[in-house]
C-alpha positions in Angstrom: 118.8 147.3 127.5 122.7 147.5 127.5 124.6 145.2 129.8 125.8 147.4 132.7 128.8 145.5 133.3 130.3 146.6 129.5 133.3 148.9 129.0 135.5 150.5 126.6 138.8 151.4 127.8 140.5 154.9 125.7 143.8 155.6 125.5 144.7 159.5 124.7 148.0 161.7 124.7 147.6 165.4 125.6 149.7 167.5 124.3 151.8 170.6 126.2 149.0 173.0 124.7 146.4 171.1 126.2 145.2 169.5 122.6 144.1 165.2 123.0 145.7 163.6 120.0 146.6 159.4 119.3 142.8 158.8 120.4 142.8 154.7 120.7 140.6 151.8 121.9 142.5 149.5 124.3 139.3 147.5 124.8 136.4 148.0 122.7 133.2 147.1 125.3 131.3 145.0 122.3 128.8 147.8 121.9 129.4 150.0 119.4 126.7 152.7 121.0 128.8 152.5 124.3 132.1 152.5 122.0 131.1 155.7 120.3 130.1 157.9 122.7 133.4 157.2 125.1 134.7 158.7 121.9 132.6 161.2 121.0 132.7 162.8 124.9 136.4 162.6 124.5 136.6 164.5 121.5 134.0 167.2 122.9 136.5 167.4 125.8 139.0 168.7 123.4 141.7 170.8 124.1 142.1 170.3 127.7 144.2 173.5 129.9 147.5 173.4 129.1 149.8 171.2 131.1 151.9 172.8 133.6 155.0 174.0 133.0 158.2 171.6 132.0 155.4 168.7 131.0 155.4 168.3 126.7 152.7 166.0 127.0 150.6 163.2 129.2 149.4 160.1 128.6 146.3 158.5 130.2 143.6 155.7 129.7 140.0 155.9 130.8 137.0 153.3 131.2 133.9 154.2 129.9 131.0 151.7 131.4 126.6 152.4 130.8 127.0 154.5 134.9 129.9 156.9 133.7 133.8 157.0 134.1 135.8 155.4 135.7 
């Protein structure tokens, strides 16, 4: 079993055409498992819609934990 209380915190920047580039850990959770699949559903995510008009790009974090996202 994997500790529920675990999480990985991802730091992307989406670009104006929707595309997630600069994927990086801010907190790795310890578990690699847990680790790569914040990852991997990030990259499956990938491109986003385009950001709205006048935004070049966005950047957010997200926390991954064993229940889902944060």
């Amino acid at each position: 079993g994997i500790d529920r209380n675990v999480k990985v915190l991802i730091h992307i920047k989406i670009l104006k055409n929707g595309e997630i580039k600069n994927i990086r850990y801010k907190r790795r959770s310890g578990n690699q498992y847990l680790d790569d699949s914040a990852k991997k559903a990030i990259n499956k995510a990938n491109p986003l819609p385009p950001l709205p008009y006048g935004v070049d790009s966005y950047e957010v974090g997200f926390i991954f934990t064993p229940k889902g996202v944060l």
